[in-house]
Backbone bond lengths (Angstrom), bond angles and torsions (degrees), N, CA, C in turn:
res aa  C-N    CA-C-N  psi(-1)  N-CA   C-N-CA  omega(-1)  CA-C   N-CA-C  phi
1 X - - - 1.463 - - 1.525 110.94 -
2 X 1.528 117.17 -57.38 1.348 103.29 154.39 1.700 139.60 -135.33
3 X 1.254 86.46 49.80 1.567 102.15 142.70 1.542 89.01 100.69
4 X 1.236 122.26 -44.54 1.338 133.76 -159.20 1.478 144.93 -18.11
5 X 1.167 149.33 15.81 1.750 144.93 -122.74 1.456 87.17 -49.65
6 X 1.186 140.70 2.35 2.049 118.07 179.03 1.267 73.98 -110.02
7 X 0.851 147.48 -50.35 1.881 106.63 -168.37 1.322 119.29 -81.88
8 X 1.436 107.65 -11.66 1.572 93.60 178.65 1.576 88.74 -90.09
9 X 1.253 154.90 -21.34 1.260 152.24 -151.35 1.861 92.02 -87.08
10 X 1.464 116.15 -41.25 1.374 128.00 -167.39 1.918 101.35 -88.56
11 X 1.539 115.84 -17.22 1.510 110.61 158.59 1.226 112.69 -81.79
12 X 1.388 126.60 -34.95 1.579 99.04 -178.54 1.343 114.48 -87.00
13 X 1.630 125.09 -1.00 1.461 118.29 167.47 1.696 106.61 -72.85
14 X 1.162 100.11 -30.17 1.701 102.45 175.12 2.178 121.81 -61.77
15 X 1.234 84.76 -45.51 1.265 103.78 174.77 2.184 91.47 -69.83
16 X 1.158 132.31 -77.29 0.925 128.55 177.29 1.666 125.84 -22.06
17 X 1.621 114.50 -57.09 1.325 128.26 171.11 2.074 99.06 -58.30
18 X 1.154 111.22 -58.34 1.391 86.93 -176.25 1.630 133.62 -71.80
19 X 1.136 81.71 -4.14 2.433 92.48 155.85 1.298 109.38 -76.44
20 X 0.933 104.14 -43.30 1.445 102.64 -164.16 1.769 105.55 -84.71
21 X 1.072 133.01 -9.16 1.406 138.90 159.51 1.324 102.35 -68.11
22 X 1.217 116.91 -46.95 2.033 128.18 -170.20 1.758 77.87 -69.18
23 X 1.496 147.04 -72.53 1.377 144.71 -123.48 1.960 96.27 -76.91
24 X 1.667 106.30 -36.37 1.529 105.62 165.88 1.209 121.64 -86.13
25 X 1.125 139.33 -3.26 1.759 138.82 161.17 1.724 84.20 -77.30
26 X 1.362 141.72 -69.28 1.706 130.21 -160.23 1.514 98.73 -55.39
27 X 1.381 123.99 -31.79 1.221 107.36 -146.93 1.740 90.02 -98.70
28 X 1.237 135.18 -14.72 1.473 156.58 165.86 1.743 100.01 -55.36
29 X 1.229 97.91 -47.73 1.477 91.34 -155.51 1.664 100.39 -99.41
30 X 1.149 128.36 -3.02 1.354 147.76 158.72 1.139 125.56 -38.78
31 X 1.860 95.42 -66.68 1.294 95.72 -176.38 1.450 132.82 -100.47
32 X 1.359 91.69 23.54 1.884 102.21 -175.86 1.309 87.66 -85.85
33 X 1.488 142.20 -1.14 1.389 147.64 152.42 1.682 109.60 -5.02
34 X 1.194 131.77 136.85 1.212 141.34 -177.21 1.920 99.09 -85.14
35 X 1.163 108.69 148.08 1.675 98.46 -162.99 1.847 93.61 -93.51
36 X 1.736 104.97 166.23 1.823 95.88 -159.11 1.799 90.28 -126.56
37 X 1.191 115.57 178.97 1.698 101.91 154.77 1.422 102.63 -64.68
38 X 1.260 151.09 -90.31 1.260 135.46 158.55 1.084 92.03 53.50
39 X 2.027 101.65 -99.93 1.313 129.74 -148.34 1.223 113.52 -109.88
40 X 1.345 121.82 57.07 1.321 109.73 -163.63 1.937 119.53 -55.52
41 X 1.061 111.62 -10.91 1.428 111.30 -156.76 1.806 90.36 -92.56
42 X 1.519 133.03 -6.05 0.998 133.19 -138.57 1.505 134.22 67.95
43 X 1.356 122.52 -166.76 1.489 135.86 -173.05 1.570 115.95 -122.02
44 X 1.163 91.62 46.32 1.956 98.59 -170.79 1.874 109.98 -74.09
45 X 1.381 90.20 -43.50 1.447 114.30 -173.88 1.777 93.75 -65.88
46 X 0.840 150.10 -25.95 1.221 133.53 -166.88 1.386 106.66 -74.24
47 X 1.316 121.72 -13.85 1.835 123.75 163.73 1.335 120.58 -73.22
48 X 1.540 122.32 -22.29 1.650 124.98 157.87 1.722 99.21 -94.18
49 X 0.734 144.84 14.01 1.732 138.47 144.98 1.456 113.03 -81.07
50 X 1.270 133.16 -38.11 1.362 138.48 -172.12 1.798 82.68 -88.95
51 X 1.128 133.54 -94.46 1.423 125.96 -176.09 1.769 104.99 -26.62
52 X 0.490 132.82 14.70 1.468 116.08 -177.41 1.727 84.35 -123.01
53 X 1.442 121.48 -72.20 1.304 127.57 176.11 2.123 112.43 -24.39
54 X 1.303 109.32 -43.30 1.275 122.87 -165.35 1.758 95.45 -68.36
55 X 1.769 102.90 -40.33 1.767 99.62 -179.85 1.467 105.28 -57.13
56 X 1.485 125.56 -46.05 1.300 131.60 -173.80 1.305 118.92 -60.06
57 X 1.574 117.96 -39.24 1.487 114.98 179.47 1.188 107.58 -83.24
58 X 1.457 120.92 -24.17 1.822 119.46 169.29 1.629 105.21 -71.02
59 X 1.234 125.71 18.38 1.389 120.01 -172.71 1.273 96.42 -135.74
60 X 1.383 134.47 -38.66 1.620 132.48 -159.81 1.710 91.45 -86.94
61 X 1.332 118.36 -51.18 1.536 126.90 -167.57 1.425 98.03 -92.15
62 X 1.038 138.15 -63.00 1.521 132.06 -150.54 1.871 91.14 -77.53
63 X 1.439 120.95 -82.66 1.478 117.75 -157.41 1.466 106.22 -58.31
64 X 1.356 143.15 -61.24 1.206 143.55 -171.03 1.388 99.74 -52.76
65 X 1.360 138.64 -72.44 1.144 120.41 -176.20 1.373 131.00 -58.21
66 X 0.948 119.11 -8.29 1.356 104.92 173.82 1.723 101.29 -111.39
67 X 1.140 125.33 -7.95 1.813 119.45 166.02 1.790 89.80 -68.60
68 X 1.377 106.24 -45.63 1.637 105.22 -158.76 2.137 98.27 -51.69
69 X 1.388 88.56 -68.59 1.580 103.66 168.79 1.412 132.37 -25.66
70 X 1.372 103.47 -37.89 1.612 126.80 -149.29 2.166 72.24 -86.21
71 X 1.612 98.93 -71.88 1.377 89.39 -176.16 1.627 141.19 -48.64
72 X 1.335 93.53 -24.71 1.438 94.87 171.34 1.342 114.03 -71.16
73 X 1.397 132.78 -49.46 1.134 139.43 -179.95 1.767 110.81 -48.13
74 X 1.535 121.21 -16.26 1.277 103.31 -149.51 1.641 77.76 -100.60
75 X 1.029 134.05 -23.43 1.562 126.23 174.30 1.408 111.47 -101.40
76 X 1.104 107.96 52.73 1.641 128.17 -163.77 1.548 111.21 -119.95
77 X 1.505 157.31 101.76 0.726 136.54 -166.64 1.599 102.53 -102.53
78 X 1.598 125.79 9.61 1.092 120.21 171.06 1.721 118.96 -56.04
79 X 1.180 113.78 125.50 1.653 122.01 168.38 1.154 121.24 -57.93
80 X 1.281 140.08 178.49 1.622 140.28 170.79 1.705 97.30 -99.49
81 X 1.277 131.79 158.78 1.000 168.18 148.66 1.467 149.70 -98.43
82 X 1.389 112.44 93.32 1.899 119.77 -167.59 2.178 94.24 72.61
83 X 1.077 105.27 34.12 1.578 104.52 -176.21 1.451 103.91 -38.54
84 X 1.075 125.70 -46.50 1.741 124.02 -171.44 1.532 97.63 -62.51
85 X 1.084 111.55 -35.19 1.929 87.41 164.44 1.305 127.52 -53.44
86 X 1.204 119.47 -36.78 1.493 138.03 175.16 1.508 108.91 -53.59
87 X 1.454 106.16 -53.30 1.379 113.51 -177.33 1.727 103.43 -72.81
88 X 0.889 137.95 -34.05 1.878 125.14 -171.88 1.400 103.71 -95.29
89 X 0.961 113.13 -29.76 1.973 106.88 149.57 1.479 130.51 -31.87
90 X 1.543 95.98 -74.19 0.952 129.59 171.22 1.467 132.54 -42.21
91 X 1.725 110.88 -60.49 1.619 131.85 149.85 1.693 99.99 -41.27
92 X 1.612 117.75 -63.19 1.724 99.60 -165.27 1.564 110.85 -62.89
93 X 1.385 109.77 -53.44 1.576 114.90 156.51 1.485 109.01 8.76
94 X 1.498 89.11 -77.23 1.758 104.50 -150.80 1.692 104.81 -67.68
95 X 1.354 101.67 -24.44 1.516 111.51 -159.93 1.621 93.85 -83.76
96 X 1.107 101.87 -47.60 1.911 106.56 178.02 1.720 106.65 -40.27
97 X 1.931 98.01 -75.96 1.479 112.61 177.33 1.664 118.66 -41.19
98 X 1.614 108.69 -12.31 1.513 95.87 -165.48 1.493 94.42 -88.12
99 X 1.597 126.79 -16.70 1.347 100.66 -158.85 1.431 96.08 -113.41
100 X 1.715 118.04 13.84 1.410 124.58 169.45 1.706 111.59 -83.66
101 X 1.349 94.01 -16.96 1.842 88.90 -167.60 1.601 79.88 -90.53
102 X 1.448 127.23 -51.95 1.342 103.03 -154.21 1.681 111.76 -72.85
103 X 1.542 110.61 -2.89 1.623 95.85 154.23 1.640 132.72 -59.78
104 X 1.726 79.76 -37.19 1.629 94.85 175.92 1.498 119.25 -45.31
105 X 1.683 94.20 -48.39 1.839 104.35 174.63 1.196 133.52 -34.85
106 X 1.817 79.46 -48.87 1.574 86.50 -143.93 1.981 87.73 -90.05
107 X 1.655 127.32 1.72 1.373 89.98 161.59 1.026 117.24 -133.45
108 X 1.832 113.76 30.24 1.784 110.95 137.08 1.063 107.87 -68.59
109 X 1.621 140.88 -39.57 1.452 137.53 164.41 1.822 105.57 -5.62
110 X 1.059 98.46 -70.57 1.790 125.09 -153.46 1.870 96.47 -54.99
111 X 1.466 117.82 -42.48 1.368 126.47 -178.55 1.608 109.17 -84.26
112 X 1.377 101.65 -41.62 2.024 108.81 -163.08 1.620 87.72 -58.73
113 X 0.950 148.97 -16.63 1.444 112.72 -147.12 1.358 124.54 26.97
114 X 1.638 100.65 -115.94 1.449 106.19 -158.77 1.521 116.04 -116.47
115 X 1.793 102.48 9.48 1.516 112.32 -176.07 1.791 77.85 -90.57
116 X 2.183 89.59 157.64 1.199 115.15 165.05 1.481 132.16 -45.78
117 X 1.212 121.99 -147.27 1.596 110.43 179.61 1.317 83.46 -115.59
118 X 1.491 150.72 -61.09 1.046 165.88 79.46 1.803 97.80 92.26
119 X 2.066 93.09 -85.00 1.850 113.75 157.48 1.129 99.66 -50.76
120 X 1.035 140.62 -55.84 1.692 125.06 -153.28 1.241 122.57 -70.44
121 X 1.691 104.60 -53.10 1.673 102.00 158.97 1.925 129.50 -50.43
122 X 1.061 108.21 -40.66 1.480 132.05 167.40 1.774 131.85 -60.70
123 X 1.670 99.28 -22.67 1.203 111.00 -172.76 2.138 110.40 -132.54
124 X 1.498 74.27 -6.16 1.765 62.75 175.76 1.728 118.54 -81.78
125 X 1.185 122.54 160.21 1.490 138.12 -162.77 2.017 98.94 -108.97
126 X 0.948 120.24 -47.03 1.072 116.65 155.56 1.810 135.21 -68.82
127 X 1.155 103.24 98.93 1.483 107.78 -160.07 2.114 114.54 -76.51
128 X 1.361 97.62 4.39 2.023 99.31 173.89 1.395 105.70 -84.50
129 X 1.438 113.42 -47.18 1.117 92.49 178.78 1.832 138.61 -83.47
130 X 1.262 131.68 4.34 1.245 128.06 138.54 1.193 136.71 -95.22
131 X 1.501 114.10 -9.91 1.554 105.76 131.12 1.446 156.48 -64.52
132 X 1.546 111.18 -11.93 1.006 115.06 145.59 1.560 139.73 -98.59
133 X 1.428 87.28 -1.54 1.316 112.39 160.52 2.038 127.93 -58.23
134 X 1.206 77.41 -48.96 1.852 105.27 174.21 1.514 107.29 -71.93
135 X 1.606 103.32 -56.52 1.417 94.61 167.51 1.320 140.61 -60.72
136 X 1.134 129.00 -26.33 1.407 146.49 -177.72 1.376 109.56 -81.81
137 X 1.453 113.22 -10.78 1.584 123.53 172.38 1.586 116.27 -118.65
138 X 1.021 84.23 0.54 2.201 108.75 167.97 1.138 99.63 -87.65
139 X 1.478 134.23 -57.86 1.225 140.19 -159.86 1.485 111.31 -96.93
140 X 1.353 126.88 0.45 1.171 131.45 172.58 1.672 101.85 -104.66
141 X 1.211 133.54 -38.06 1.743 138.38 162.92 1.804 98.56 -54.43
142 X 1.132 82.64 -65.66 1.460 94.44 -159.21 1.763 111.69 -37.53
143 X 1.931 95.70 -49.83 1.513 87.16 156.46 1.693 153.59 -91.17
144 X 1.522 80.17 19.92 1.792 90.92 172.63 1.190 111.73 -90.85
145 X 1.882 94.80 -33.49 1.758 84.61 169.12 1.553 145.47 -84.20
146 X 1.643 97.29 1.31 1.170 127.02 153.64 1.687 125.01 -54.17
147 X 1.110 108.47 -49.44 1.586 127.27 165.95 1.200 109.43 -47.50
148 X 1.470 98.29 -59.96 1.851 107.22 -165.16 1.398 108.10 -53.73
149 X 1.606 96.68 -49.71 1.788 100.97 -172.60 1.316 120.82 -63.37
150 X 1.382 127.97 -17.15 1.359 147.00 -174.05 1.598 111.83 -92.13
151 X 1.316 112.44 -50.44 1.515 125.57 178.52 1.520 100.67 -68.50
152 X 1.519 118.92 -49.71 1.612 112.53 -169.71 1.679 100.11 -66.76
153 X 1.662 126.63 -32.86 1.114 105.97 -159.60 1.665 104.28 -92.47
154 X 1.459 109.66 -0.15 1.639 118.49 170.81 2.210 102.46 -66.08
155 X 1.089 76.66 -42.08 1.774 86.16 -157.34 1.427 104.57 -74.83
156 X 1.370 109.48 -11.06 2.048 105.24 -168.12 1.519 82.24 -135.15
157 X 1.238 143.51 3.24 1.437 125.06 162.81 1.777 93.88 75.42
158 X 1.066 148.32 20.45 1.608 138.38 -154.85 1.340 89.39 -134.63
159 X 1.432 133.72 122.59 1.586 125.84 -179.37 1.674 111.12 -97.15
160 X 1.999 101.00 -0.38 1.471 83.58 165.22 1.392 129.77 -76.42
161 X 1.192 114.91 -3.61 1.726 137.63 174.39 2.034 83.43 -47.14
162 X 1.397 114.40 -72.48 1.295 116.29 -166.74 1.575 112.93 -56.06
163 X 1.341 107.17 -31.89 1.965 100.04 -170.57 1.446 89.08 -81.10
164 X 1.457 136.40 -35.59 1.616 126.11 -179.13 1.534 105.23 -68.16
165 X 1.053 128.83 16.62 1.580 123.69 -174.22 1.328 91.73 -127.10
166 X 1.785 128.97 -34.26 1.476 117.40 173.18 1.565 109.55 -83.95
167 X 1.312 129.28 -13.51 1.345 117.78 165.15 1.519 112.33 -67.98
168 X 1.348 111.96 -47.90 1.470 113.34 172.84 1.148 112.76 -37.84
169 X 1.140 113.49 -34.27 2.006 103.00 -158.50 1.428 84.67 -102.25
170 X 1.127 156.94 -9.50 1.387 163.95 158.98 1.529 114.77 -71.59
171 X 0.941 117.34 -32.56 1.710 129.86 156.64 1.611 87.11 -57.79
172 X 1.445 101.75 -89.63 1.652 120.83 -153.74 1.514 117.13 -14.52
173 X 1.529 104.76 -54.10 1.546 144.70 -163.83 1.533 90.80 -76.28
174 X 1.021 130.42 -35.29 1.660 139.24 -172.25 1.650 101.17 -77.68
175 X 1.085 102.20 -33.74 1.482 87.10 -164.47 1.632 103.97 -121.41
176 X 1.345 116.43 -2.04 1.683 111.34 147.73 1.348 111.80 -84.70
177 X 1.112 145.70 -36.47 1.457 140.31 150.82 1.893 119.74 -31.03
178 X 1.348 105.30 -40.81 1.322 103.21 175.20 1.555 123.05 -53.55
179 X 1.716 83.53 -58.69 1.586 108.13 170.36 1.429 117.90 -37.58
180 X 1.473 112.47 -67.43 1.264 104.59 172.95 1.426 138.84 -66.94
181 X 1.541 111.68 -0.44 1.502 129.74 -177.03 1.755 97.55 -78.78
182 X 1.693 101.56 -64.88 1.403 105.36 173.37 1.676 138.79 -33.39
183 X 1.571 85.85 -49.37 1.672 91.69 -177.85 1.447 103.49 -88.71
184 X 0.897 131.79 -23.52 1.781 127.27 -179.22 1.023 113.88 -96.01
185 X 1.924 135.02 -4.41 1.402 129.86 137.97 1.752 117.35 -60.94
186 X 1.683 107.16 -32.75 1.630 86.75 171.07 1.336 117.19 -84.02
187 X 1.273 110.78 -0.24 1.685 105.84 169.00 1.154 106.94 -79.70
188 X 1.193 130.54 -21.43 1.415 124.44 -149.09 1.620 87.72 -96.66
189 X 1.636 118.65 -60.34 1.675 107.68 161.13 1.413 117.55 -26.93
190 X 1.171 130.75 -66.05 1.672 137.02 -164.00 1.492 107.20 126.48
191 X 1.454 106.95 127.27 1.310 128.17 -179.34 1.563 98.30 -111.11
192 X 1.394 91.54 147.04 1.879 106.07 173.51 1.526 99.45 -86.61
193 X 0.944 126.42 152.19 1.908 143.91 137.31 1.303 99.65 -1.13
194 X 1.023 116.73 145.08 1.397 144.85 175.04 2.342 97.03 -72.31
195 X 1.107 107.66 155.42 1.467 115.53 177.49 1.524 106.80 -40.15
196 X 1.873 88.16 -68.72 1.800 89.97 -176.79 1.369 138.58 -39.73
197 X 1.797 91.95 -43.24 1.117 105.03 -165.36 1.583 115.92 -75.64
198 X 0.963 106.22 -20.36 1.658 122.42 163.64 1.351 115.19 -71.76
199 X 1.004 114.80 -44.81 1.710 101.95 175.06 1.469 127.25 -89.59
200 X 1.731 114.24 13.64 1.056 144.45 134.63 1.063 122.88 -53.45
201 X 1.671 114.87 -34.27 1.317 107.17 -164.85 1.465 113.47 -115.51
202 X 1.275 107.86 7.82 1.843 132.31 -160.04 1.581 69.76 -119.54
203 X 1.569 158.91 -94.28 1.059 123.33 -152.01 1.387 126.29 -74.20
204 X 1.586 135.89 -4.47 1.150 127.94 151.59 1.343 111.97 -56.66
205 X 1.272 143.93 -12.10 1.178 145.28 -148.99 2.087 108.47 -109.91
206 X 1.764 85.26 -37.81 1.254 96.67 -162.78 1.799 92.53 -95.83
207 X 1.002 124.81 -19.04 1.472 116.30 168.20 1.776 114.30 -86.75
208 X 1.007 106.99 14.92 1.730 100.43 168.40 1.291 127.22 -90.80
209 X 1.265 127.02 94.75 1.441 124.91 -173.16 1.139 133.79 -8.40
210 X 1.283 123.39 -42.92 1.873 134.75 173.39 1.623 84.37 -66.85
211 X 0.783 136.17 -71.92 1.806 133.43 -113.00 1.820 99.44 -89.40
212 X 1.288 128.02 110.47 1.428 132.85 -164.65 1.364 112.42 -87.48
213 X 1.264 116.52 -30.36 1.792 124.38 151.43 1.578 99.26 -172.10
214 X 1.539 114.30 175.07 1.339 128.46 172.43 1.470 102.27 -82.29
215 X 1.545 103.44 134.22 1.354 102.65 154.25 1.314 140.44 -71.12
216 X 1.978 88.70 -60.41 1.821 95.91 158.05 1.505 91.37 -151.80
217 X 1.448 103.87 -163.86 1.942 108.94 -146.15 1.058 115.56 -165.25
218 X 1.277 131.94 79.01 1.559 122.57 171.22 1.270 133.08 -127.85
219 X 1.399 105.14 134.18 1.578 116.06 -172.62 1.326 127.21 -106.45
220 X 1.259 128.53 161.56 1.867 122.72 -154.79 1.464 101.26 -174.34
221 X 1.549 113.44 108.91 1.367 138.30 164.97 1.440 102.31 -45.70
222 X 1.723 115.10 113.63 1.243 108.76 -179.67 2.086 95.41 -105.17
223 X 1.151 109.43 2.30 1.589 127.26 178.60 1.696 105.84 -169.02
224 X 1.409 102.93 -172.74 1.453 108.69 160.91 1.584 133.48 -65.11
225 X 1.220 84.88 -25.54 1.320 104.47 -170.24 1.556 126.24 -113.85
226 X 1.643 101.46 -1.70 1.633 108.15 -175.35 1.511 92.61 -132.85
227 X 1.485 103.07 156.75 1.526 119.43 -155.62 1.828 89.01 -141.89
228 X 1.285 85.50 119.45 1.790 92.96 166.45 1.750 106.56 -103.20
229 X 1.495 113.97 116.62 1.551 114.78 174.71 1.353 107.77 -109.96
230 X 1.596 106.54 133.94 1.797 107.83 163.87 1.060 114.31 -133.43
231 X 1.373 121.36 155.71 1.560 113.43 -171.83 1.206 104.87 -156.50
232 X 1.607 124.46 162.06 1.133 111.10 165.79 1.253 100.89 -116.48
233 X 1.584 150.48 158.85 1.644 141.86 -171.31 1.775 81.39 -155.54
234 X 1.520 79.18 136.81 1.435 103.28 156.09 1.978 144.05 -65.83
235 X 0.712 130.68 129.78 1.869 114.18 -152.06 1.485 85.14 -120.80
236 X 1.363 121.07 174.94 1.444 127.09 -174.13 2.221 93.78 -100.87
237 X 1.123 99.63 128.53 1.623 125.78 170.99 1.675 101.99 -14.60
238 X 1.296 104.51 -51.07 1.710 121.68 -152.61 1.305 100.46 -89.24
239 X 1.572 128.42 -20.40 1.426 130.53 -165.38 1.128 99.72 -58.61
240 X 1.644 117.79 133.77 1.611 109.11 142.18 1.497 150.16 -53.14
241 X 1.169 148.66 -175.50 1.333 148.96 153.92 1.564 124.01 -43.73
242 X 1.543 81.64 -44.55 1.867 98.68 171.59 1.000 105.27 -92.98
243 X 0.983 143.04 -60.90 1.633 119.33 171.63 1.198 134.60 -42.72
244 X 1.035 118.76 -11.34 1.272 126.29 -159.54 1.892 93.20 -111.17
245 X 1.251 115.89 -52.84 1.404 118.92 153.91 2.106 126.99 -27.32
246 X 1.204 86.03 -66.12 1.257 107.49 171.10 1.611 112.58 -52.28
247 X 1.737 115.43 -61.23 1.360 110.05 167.18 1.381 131.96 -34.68
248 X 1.788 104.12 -62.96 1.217 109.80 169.54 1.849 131.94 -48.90
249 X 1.746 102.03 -36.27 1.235 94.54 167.92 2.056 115.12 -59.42
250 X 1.130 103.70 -50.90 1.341 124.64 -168.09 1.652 106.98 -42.85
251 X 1.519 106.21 -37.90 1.469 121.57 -161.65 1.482 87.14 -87.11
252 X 1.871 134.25 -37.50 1.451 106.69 -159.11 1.893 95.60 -97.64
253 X 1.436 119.07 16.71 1.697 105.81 164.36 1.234 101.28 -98.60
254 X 1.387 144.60 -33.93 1.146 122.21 143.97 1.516 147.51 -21.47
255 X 1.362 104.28 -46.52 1.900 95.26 -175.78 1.930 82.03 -102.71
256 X 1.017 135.80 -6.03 1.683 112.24 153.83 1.093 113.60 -54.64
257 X 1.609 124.28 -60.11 1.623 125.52 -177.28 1.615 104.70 -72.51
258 X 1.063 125.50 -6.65 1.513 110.01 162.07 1.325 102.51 -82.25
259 X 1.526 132.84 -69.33 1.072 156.77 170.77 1.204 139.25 -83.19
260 X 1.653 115.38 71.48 1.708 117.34 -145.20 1.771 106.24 -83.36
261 X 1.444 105.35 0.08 1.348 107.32 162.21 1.807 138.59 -87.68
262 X 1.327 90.04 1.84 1.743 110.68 177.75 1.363 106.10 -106.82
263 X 1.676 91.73 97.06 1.877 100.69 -156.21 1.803 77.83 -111.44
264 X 1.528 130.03 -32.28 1.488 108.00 -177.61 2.088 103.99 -91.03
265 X 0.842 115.49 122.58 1.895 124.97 176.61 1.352 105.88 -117.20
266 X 1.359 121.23 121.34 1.526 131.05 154.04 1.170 115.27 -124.57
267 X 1.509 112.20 113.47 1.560 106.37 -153.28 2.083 73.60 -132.59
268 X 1.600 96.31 123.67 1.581 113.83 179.75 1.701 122.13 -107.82
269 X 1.188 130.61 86.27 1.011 160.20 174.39 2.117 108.52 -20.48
270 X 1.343 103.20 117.03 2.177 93.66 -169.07 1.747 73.62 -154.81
271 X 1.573 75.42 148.79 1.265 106.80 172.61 1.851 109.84 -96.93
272 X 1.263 92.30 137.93 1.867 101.43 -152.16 1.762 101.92 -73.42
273 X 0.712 111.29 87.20 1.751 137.64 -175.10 2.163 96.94 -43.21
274 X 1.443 105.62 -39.28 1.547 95.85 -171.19 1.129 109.93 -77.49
275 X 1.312 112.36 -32.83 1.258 119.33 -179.66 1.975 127.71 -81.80
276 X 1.478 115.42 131.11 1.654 114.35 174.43 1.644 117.00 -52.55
277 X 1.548 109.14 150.31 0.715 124.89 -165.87 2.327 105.57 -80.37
278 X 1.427 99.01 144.23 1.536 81.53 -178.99 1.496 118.97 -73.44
279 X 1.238 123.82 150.21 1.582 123.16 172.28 1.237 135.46 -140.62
């Protein structure tokens, strides 16, 4: 309609963002999956497989086509057409997207605490919200630079103004796609607990009567929401079988009520090697 490669470059990111909303509702509703022999650990992880997938389709559809686009247009001697359509599109666009990202804000707000945006994208365990986080700031760049490319090539008559505004957003899309490829392949490997949440779970551990210190300790996001803990803790020489039973139970309702998301616990019972034996 008018001529544009940034708006058609900024419709198929639109069309793109709403797959990828459908790819985190499948991948949401996936993994509330009941766990199988298969899978014994469950299907948590299948919400950083769909987030990871969403970096790829924001990369196969969104960046290539519009670098592809961007280039055709620049050896393009086609003109723009009814351009001020482009532009009041574009303006509501931006005005829509502006008050969609700052929803976005305002409820990573509620999780980020007091890490950066930087940590937050990088460290969160739940993968919707900085992906739509990224996106909602893809699609808000993406359409300013849509504007730009449209307005500069209104004002100088030159329509490569417009293909340098669809490469831009073809860059843009290139390199929030990365982002999200990166961090949702190490989710998809397995991430440990966050700092806190570990030393949440090292002093539930270390205040349980049986347990004389930790030996060693490791934890592994089996979802967002489920926490695999193992440990090995030291027991006193003299303990019994049952006591020592009993401890261990005692020690894993503890880091639940510290940590009500560390629903898998294997906590392995050693006799504390640095320490003498009683006599």
């Amino acid at each position: 309609m008018t001529g544009s490669s940034s708006m058609l470059a900024e419709g198929i990111h639109s069309v793109a963002d709403s797959g990828n909303q459908v790819l985190l509702l499948v991948g949401g509703k996936r993994a509330q999956r009941a766990s199988t022999k298969v899978h014994p650990f469950g299907y948590g992880r299948e919400r950083y497989f769909y987030a990871f997938v969403v970096a790829v389709v924001l990369f196969a559809i969104g960046a290539v086509f519009s670098i592809y686009e961007g280039i055709h247009k620049w050896s393009s001697d086609e003109g723009l057409k009814d351009p001020w359509w482009a532009v009041g599109v574009l303006v509501f666009a931006i005005i829509a997207e502006t008050f969609s990202f700052r929803t976005a804000i305002i409820e990573s707000n509620r999780v980020r605490g007091k890490q950066s945006w930087v940590a937050f994208v990088r460290r969160a365990k739940s993968p919707e919200l900085p992906v739509i986080l990224l996106e909602d700031l893809g699609a808000l760049l993406g359409l300013i630079f849509a504007l730009f490319g449209v307005s500069m090539a209104m004002i100088t008559g030159d329509v490569r103004w417009d293909a340098l505004g669809t490469l831009m957003i073809g860059v843009l899309l290139a390199v929030i796609s990365v982002i999200l490829a990166v961090e949702t392949k190490s989710l998809l490997i397995g991430e440990s607990a966050d700092p806190g949440t570990e030393d949440q779970i090292r002093a539930a551990l270390e205040n349980a009567p049986e347990v004389d210190r930790i030996i060693h300790m490791k934890t592994l996001h089996l979802g967002p929401e489920e926490l695999l803990v193992a440990a090995k803790i030291a027991v006193q020489h003299d303990d019994t079988a049952a006591e020592v039973a009993r401890g261990i139970d005692e020690a894993e309702q503890r880091i639940r009520e510290a940590v009500p998301i560390a629903r898998v616990i294997y906590l392995e019972p050693d006799l504390d090697r640095s320490a003498k034996p009683l006599t």
